[in-house]
VOPAGU-2260 file (C-alpha; in pm, 1 decimal, decimal comma):
REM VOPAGU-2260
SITE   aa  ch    i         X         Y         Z
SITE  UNK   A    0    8126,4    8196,3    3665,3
SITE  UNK   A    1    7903,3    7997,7    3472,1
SITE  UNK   A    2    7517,9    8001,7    3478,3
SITE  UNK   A    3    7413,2    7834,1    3786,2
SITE  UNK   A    4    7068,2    7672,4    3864,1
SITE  UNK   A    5    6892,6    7925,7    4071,2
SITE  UNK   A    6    6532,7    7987,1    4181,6
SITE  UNK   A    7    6329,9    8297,4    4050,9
SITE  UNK   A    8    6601,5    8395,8    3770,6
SITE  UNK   A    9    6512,2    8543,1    3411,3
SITE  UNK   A   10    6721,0    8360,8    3195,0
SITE  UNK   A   11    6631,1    8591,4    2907,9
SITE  UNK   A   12    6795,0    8844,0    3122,5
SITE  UNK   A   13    7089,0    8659,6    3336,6
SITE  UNK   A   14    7301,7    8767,5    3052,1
SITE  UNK   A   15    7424,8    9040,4    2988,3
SITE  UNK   A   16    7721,8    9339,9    2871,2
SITE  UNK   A   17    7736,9    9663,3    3082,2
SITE  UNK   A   18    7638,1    9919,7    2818,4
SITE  UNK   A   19    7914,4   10161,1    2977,7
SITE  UNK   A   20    8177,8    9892,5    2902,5
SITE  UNK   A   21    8036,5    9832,2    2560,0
SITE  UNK   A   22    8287,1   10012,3    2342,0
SITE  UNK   A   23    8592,8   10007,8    2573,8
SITE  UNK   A   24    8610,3    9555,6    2600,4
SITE  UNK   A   25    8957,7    9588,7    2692,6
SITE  UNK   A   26    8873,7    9768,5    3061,0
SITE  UNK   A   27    8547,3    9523,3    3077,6
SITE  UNK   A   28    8776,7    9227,3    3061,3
SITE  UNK   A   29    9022,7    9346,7    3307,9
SITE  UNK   A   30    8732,8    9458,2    3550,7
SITE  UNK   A   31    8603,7    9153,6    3542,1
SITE  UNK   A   32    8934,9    9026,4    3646,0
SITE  UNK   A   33    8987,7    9267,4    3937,7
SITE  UNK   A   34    8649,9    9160,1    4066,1
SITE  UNK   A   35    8704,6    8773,3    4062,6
SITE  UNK   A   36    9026,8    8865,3    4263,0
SITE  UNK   A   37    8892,8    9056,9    4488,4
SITE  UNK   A   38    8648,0    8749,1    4591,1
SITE  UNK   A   39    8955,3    8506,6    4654,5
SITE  UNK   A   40    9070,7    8406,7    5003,4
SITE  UNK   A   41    9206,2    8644,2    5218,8
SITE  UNK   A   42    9613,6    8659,5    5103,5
SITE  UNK   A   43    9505,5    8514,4    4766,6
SITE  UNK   A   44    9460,9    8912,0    4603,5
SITE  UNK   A   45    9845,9    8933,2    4726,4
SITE  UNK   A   46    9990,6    8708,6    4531,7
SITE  UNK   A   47    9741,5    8632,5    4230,6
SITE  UNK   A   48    9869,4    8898,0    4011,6
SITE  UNK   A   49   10129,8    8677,1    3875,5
SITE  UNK   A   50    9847,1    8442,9    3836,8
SITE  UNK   A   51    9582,3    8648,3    3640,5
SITE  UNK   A   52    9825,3    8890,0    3473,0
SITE  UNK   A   53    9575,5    8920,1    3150,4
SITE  UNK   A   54    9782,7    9262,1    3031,4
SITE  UNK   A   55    9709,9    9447,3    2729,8
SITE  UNK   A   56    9938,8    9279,0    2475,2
SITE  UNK   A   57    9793,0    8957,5    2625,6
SITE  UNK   A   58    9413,2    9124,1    2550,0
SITE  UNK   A   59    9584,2    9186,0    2199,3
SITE  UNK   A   60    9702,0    8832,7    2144,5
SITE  UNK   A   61    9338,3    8700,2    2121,3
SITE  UNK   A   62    9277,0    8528,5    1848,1
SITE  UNK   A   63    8939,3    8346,5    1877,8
SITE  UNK   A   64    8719,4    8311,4    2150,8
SITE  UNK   A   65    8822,3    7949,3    2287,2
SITE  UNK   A   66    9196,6    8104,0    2296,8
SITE  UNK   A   67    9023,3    8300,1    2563,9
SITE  UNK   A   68    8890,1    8041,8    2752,6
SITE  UNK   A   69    9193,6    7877,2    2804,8
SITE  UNK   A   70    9404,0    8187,6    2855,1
SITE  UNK   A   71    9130,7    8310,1    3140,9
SITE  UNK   A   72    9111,5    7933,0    3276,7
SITE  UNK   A   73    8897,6    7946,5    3557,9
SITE  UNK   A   74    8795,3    8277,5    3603,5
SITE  UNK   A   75    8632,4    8316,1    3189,3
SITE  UNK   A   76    8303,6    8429,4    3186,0
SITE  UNK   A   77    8042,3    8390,7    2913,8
SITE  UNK   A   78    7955,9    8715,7    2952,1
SITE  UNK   A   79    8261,4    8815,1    2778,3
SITE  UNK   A   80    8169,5    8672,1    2460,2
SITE  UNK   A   81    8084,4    8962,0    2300,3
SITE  UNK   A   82    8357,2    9217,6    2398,1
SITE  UNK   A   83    8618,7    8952,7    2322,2
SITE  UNK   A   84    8456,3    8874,4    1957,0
SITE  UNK   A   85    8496,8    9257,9    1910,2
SITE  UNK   A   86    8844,8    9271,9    1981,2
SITE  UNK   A   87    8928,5    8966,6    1790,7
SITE  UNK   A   88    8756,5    9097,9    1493,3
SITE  UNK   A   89    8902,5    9459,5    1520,7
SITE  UNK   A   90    9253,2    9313,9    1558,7
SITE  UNK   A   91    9204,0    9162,1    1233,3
SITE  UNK   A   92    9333,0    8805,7    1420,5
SITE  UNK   A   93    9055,7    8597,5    1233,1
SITE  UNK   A   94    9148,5    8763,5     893,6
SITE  UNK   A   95    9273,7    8472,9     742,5
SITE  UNK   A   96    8985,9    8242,4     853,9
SITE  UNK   A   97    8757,2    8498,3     678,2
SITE  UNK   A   98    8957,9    8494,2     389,4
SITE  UNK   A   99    8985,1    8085,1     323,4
SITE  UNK   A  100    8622,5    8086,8     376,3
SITE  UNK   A  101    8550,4    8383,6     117,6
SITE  UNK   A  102    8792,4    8144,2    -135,7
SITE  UNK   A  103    8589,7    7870,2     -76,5
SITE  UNK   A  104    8284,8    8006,4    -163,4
SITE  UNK   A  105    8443,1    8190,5    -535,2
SITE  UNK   A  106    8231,3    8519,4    -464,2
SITE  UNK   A  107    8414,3    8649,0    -798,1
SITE  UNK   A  108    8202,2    8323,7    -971,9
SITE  UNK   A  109    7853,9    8398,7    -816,2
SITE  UNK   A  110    7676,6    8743,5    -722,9
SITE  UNK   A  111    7471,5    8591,6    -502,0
SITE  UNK   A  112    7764,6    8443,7    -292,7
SITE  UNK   A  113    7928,0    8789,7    -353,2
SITE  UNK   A  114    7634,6    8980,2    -178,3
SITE  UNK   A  115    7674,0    8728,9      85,3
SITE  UNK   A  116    8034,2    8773,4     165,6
SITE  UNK   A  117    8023,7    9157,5     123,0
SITE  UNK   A  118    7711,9    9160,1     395,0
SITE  UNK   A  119    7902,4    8904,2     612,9
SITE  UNK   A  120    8209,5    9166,4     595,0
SITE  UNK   A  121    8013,7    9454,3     659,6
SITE  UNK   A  122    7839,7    9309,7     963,7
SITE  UNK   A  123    8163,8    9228,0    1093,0
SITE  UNK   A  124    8251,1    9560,9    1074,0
SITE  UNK   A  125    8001,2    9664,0    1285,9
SITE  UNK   A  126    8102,1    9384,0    1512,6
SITE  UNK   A  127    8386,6    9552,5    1571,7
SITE  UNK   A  128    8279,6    9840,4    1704,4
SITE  UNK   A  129    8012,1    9679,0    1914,8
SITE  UNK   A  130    7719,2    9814,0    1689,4
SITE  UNK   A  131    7545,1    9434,3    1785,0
SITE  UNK   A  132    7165,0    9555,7    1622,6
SITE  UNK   A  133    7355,2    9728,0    1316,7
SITE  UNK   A  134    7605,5    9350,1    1322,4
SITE  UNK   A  135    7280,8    9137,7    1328,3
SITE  UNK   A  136    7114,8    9300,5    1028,2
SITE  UNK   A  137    7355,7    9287,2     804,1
SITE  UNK   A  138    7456,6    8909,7     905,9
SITE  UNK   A  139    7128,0    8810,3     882,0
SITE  UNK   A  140    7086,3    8938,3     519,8
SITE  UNK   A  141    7428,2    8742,9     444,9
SITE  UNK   A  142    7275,1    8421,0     577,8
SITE  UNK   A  143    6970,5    8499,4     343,0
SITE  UNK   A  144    7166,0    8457,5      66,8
SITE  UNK   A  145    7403,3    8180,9     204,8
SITE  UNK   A  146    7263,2    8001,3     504,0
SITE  UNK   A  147    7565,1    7741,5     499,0
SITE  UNK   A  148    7849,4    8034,8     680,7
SITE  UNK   A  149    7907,8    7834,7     968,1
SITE  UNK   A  150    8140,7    8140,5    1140,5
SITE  UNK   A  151    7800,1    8373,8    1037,9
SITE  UNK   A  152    7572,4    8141,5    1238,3
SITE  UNK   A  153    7766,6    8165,3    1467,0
SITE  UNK   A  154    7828,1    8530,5    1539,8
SITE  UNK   A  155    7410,2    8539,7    1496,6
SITE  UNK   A  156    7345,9    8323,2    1765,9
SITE  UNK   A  157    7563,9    8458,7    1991,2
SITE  UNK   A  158    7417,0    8816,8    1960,8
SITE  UNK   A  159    7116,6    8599,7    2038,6
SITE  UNK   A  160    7255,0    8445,9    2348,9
SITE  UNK   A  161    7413,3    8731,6    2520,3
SITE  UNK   A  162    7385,4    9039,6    2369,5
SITE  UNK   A  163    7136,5    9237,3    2664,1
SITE  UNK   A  164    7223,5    9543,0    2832,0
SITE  UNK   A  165    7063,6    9851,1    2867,5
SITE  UNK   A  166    7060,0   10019,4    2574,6
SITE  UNK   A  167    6917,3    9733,0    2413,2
SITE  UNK   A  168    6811,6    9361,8    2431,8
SITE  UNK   A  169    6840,0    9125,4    2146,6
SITE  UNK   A  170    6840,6    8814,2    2335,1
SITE  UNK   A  171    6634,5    8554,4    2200,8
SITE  UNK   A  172    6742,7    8151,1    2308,5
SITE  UNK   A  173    6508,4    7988,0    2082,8
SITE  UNK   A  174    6654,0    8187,8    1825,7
SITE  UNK   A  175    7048,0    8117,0    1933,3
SITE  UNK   A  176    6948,0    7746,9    1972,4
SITE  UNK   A  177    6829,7    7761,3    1581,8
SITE  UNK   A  178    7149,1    7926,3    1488,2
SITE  UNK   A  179    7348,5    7744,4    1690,5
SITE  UNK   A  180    7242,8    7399,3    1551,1
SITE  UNK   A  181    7326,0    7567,6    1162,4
SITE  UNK   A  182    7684,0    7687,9    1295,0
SITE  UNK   A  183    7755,1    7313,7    1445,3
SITE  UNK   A  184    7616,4    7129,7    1108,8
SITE  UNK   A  185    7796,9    7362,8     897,2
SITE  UNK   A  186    8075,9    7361,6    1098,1
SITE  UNK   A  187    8126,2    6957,2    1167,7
SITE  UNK   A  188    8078,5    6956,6     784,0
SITE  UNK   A  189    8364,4    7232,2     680,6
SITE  UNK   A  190    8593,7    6979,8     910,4
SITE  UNK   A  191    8578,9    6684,9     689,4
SITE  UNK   A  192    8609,2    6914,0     348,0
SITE  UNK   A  193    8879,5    6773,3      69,6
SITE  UNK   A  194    8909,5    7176,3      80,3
SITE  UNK   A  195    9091,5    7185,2     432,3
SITE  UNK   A  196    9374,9    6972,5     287,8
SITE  UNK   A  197    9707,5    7077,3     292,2
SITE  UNK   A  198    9563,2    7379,1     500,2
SITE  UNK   A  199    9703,6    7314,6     864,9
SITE  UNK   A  200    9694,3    7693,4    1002,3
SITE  UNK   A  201    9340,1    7712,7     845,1
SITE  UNK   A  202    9204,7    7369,5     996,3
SITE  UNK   A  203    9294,6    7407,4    1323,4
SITE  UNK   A  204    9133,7    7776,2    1347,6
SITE  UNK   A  205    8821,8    7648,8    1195,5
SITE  UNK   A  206    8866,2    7333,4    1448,7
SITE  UNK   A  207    8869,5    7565,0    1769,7
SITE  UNK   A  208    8519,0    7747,0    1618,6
SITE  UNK   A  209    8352,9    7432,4    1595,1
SITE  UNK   A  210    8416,1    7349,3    1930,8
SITE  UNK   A  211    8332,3    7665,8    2016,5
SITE  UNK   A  212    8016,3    7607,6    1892,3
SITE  UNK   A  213    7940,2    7326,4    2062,6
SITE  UNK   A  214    8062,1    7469,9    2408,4
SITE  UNK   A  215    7818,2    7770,9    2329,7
SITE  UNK   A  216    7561,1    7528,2    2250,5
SITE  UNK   A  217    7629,5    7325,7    2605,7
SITE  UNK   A  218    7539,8    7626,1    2792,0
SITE  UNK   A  219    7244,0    7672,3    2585,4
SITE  UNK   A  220    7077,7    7349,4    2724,8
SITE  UNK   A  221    7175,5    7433,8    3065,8
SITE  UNK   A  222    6989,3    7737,1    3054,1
SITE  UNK   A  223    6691,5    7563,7    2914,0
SITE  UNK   A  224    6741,6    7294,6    3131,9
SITE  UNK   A  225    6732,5    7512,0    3461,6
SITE  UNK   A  226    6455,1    7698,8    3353,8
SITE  UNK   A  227    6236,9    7373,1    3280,8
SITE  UNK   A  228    6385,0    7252,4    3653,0
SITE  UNK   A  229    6207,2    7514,5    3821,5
SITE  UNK   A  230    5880,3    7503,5    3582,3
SITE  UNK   A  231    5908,5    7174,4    3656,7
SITE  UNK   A  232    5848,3    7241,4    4058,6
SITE  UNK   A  233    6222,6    7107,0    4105,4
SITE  UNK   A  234    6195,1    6810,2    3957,0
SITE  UNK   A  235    6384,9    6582,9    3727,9
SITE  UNK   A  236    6126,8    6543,6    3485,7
SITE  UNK   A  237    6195,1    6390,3    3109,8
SITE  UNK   A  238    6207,3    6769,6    2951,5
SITE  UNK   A  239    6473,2    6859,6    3218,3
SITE  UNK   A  240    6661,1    6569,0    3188,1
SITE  UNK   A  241    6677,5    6567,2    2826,6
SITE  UNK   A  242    6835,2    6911,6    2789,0
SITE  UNK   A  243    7050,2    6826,8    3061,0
SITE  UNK   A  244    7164,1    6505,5    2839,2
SITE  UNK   A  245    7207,3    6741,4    2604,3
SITE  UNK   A  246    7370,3    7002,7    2758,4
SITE  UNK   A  247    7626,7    6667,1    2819,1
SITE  UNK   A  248    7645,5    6557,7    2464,8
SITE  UNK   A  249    7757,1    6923,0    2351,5
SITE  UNK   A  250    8007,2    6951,8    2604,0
SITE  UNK   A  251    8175,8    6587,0    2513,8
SITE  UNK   A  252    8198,3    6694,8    2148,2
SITE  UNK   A  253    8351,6    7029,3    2218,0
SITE  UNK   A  254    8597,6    6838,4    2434,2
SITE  UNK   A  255    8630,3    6605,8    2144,5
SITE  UNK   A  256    8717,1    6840,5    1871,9
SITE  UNK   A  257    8957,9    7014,1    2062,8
SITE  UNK   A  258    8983,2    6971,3    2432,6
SITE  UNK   A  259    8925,7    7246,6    2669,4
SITE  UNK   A  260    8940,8    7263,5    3069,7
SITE  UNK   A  261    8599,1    7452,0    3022,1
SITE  UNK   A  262    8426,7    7173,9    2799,4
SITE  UNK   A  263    8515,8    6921,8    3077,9
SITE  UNK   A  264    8368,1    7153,8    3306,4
SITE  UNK   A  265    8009,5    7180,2    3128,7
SITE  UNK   A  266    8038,5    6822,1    3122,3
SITE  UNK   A  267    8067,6    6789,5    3541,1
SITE  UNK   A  268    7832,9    7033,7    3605,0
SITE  UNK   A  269    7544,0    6821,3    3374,9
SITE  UNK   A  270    7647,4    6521,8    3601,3
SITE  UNK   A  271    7588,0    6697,7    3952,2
SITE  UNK   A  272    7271,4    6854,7    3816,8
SITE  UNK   A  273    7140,5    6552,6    3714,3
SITE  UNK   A  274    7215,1    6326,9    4123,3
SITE  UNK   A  275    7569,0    6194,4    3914,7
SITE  UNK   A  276    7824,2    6297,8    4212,0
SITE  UNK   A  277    8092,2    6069,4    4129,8
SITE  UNK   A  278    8092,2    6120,1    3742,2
SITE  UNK   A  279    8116,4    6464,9    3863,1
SITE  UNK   A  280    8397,7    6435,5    4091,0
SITE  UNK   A  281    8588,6    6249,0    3874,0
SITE  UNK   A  282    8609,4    6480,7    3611,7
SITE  UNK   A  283    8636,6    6762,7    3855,3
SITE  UNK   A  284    8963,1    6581,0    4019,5
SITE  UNK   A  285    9063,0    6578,7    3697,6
SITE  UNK   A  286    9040,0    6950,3    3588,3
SITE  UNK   A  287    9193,8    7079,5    3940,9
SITE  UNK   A  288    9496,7    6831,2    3893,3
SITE  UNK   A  289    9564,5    6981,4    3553,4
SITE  UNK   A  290    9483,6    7350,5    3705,7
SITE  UNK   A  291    9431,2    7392,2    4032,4
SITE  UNK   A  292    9303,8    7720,5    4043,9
SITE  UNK   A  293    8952,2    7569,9    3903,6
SITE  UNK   A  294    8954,8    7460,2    4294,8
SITE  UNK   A  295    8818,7    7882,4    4332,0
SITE  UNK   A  296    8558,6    7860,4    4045,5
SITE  UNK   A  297    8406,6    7523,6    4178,4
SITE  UNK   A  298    8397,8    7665,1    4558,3
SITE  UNK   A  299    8194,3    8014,4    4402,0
SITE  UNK   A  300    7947,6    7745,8    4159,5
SITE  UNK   A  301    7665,6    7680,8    4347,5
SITE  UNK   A  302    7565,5    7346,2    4176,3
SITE  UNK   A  303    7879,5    7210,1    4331,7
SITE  UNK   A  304    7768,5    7272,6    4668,9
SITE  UNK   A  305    7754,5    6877,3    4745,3
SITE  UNK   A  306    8085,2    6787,8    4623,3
SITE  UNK   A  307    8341,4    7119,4    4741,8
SITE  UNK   A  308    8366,1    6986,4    5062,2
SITE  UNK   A  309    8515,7    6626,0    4889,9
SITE  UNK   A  310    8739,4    6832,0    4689,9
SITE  UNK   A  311    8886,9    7108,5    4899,2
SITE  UNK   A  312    8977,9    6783,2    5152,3
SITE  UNK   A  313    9163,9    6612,4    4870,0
SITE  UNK   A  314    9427,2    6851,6    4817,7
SITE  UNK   A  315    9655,4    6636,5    5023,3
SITE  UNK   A  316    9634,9    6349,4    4795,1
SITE  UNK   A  317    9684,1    6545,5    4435,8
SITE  UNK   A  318   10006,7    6493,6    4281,0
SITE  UNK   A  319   10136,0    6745,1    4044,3
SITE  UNK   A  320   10462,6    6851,7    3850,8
SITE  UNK   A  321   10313,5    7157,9    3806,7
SITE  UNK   A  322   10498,0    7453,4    4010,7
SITE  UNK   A  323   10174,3    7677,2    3980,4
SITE  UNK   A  324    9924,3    7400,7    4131,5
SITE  UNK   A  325   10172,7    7316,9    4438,3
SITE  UNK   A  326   10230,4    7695,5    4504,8
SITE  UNK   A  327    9863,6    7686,1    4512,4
SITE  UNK   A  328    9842,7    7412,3    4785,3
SITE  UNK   A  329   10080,0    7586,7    4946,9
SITE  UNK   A  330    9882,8    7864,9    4988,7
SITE  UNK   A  331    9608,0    7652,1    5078,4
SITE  UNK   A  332    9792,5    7456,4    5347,5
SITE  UNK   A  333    9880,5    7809,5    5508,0
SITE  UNK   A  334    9540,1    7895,4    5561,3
SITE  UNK   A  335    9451,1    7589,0    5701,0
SITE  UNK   A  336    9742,9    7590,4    5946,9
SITE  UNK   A  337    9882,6    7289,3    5758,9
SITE  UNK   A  338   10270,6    7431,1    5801,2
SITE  UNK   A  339   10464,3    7150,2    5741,8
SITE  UNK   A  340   10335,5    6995,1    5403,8
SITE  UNK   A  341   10318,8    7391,0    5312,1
SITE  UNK   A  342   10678,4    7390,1    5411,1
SITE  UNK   A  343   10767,3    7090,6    5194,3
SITE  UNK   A  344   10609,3    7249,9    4899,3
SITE  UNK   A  345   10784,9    7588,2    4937,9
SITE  UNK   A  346   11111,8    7393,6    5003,7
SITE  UNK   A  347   11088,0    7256,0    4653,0
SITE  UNK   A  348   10957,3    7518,6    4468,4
SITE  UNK   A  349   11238,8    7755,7    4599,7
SITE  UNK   A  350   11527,2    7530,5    4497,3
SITE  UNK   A  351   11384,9    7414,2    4174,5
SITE  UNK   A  352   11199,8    7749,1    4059,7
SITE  UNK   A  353   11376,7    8038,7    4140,3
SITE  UNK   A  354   11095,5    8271,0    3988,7
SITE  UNK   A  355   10925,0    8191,5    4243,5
SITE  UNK   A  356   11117,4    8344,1    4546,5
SITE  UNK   A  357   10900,4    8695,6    4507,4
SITE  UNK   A  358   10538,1    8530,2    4492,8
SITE  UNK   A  359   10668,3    8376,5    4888,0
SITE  UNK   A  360   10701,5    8733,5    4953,9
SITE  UNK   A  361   10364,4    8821,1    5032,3
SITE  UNK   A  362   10207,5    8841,5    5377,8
SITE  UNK   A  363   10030,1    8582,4    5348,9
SITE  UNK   A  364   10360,1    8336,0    5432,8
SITE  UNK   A  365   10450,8    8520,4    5736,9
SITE  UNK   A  366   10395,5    8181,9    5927,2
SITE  UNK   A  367   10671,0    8033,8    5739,2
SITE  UNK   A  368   10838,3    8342,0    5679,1
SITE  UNK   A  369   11184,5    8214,8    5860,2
SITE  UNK   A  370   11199,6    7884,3    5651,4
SITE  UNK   A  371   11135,2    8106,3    5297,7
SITE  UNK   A  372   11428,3    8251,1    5417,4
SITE  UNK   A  373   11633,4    7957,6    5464,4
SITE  UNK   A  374   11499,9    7813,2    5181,2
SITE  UNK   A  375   11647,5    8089,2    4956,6
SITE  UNK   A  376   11929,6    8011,9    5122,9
SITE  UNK   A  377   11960,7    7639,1    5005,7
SITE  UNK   A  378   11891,8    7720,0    4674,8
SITE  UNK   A  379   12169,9    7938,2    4659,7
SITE  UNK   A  380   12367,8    7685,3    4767,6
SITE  UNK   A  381   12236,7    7467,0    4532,4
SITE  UNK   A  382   12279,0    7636,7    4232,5
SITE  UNK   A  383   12667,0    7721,7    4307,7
SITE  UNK   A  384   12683,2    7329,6    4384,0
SITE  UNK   A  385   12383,1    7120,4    4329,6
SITE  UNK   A  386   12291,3    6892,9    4591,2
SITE  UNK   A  387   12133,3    6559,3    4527,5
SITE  UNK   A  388   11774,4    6584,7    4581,6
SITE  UNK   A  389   11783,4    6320,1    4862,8
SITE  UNK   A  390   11967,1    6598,9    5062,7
SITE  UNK   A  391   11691,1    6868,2    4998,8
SITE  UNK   A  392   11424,8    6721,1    5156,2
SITE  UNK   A  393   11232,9    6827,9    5438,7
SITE  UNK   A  394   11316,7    6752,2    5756,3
């Protein structure tokens, strides 16, 4: 799901938005959905729709784009930078970001800032109708006349980064990398401002953009890491190593500012690129014990080739109170013919999650089909006199 070191790619072009999805983000996002699904194990499309249920009012509910990454999880896609930033911006959910920062810089005490402001709010007008050349213009003349708007920088060099389709192709990395580095020094700095206090709702927003920024930023470096790899004739030279480092660094202070699943992520995939398996696998054991269904993203990524193998045989030995990651495994164990530890899992889940009794329903847990039944049984039981747990385990 993320950009993966392959041989004979044009990075300039590897991203990109479907032009006939351009205006309509909403139906992109949910495509993109339907198509990860439709690449899970066979059984897994049956029952993921609880899973990935990314409905409309939950499309609505986006308020910046590292809300997305954790609402998508495993299956987000950089790709869907853009058409989220336009729905953000048209729901008018970063309206009161824009508004502290317009306060902050007194337009009504400075033309010049004024300009700046109005060309920042016209740009993000055309933002939100996905008018990215028209957008880039007009932010570009704001940062003219204020180059310190760390959310401006920001939109700029993502335009840079991934806006290409076919209609028209703005991408330009050395460009998104110069933006990029403006957004993150602006940004860092507007986090440590006397301004920000007594402004919680405002500091945490502004928080989650600056480690956007540096999750952006992370990717960056891989891509001009992988493209130095194979200029490189495959080989770990300094140049490849130190955007690799750097691809690293960004992805530990994203992480640091405000911890994401998909920061930690960047940060494994920098270690297996660089020869660092178990640095990788640790985090990675660490990501798929918080969310398991990472364990589908790492078996697509191609740079984890080495390690899947390690990590689809340690599903045995991860723990979790989480029902979602054990209903998970118990898919898992299904498919692998594992019955009874599948049967354990079910066993629990039944009697201590009721929710859970239609997800069993799919044909995928024929095999057990008998003991779901029982098991709904038990809980039944349970709830009209609840057993001690002692008496509800698996025999």
């Amino acid at each position: 799901m993320t950009y993966q070191r392959k041989k004979d790619i044009n990075w300039l072009n590897y991203s990109f938005l479907p032009s006939i999805l351009q205006t309509t983000p909403n139906a992109m996002i949910r495509k993109h959905i339907q198509e990860y699904i439709n690449t899970l194990p066979d059984g897994f499309a049956d029952v993921a729709g609880g899973i990935y249920d990314i409905s409309e009012n939950a499309v609505q509910r986006f308020s910046s784009t590292i809300n997305t990454i954790e609402l998508l999880g495993n299956i987000f896609d950089y790709k869907l930078c853009l058409p989220i930033d336009t729905i953000t911006v048209s729901n008018g959910n970063l309206r009161s970001v824009l508004s502290y920062l317009d306060e902050l810089r007194e337009p009504q005490k400075n033309p010049k800032t004024a300009q700046a402001c109005e060309y920042r709010s016209s740009g993000i007008n055309k933002l939100s109708v996905s008018l990215f050349d028209k957008s880039l213009e007009l932010l570009l003349k704001s940062l003219d006349l204020d180059d310190t708007d760390f959310f401006v920088n920001l939109q700029v060099a993502k335009i840079y980064m991934y806006c290409n389709n076919s209609e028209q192709n703005l991408v330009n990395l050395e460009k998104a990398g110069e933006y990029f580095r403006n957004a993150l020094r602006y940004g860092q700095a507007e986090l440590t401002s006397p301004r920000l206090i007594g402004k919680s709702k405002e500091a945490f927003e502004i928080k989650k953009m600056v480690a956007e920024i540096a999750l952006h930023f992370a990717v960056l470096h891989l891509i001009n890491a992988n493209e130095a790899y194979f200029k490189e004739n495959e080989i770990l030279t300094d140049p490849v190593l130190d955007n690799y480092k750097k691809m690293h660094e960004a992805a530990v202070l994203s992480d640091t500012i405000y911890p994401t699943l998909e920061a930690k992520y960047l940060q494994a995939k920098a270690y297996i690129l660089t020869g660092k398996e178990k640095e990788a696998l640790d985090i990675l054991m660490k990501i798929i014990r918080e969310d398991l269904k990472f364990i589908y993203r790492i078996r697509k990524d191609a740079d984890f080739e080495t390690v899947s193998e390690i990590i689809d045989n340690s599903l045995e030995t991860i723990n979790s109170q989480k029902p979602e990651n054990n209903f998970i495994k118990a898919f898992e164990f299904i498919t692998k013919g594992k019955i009874d530890p599948a049967k354990k899992l079910i066993r629990t889940l039944i009697i201590e999650e009721q929710d859970y009794f239609d997800r069993f329903a799919a044909k995928c847990f024929d095999p057990v089909r008998k003991d779901i039944d029982g098991f709904k049984f038990l809980s039944m039981v349970n709830t009209l006199s609840p057993l001690p747990m002692a008496d509800l385990d698996f025999k």
